[in-house]
C-alpha positions as CSV (number, residue, x, y, z in Angstrom):
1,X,85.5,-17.6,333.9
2,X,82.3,-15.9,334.3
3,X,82.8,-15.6,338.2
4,X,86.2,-14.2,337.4
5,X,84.9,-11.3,335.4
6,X,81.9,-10.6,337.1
7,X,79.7,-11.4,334.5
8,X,76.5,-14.2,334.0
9,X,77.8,-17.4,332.2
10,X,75.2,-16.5,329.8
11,X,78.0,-13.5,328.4
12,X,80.5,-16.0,328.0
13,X,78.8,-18.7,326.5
14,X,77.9,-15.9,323.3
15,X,81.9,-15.7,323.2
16,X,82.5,-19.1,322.8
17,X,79.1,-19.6,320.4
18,X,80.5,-16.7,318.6
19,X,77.3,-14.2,319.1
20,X,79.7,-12.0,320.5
21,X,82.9,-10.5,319.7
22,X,85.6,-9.1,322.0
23,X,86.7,-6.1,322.4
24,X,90.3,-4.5,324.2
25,X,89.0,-4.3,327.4
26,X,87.2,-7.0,327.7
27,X,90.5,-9.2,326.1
28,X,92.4,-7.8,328.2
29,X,90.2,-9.0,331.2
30,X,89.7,-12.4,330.3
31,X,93.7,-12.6,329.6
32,X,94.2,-11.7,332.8
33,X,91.7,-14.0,334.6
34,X,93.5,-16.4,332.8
35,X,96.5,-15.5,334.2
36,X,98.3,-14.5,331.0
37,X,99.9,-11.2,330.0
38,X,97.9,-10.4,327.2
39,X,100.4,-8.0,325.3
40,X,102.5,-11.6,325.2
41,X,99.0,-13.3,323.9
42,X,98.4,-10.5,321.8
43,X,102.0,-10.9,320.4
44,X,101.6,-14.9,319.9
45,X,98.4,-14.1,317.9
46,X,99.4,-12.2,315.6
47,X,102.8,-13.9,315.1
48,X,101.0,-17.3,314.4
49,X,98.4,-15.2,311.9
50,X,101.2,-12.8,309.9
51,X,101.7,-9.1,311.5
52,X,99.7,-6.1,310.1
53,X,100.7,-4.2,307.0
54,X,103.3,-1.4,307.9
């Protein structure tokens, strides 16, 4: 993954140890390197946790 994005493995090891959140941008690059459409993820996500407040 960290090839993929062009960043040290050190980056995304504080995702996955939680020292790190992520933002848009960088979601929507690691959905990508993952090969997914991440408005689809985005969609699955919050359909599995409730949809905001309208």
């Amino acid at each position: 993954m960290a090839k993929k994005l062009g960043r040290p493995q050190s980056f995304i090891a504080k995702y996955e140890g939680g020292e790190r959140r992520i933002d848009v941008v960088e979601f929507v690059a690691i959905a990508r390197a993952l090969g997914v459409d991440p408005v689809k993820l985005f969609r699955d996500f919050l359909s599995t946790r409730g949809s905001a407040p309208k």
